[in-house]
N, C-alpha and C positions, 0 to 999 in steps of 0.2 A: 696542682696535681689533678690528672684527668678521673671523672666519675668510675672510669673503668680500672685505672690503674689503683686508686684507694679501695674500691672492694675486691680484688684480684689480692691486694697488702694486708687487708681483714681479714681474706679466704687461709690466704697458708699463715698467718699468725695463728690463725683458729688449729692449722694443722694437715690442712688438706694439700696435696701437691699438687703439682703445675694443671695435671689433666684432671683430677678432681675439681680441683677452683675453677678450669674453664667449662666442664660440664656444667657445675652449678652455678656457672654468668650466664651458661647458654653461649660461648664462643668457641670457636676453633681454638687446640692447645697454642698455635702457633702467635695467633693474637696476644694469649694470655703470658706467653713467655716476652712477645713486643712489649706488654704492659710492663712487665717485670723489669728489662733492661730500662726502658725511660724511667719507671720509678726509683731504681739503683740508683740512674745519675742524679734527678732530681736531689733523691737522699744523700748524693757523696759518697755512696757507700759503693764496694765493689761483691758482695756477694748475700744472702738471701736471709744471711743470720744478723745480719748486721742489720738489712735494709727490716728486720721483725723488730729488730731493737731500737733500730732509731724512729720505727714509725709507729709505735706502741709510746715510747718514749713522748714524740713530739703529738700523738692523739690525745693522752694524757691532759696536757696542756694547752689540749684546743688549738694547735697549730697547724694539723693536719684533717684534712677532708670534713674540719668541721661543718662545711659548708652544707655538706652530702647532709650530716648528721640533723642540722638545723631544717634543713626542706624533709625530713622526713618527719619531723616530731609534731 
């Protein structure tokens, strides 16, 4: 999963919607709704509650965007 599509999946897990999370990435909504669709498919999921659940789920467990998490610590 791309660096933009894992914090755009952090953003509205936290709570924020589409045009909030692309404010605070600094991108166009339009980008950040692209983010969303590829990270749906990635996750298998087809819609935004799900794609919170399974990517909260799978962060949990270090299987998601750990990578991001590791280059920041």
């Amino acid at each position: 999963m791309s660096a933009g599509e894992c914090r755009l999946l952090d953003a509205i897990a936290d709570g924020s919607q589409f045009k909030e999370a692309a404010q605070y990435l600094g991108v166009a909504p339009s980008t950040a709704r692209t983010w969303a669709k590829r990270a749906y498919r990635k996750l298998g999921v087809a819609d935004r509650e799900r794609a919170i659940a399974k990517h909260n789920s799978l962060t949990r467990r270090g299987h998601v965007c750990a990578h991001l998490r590791l280059a920041t610590q």
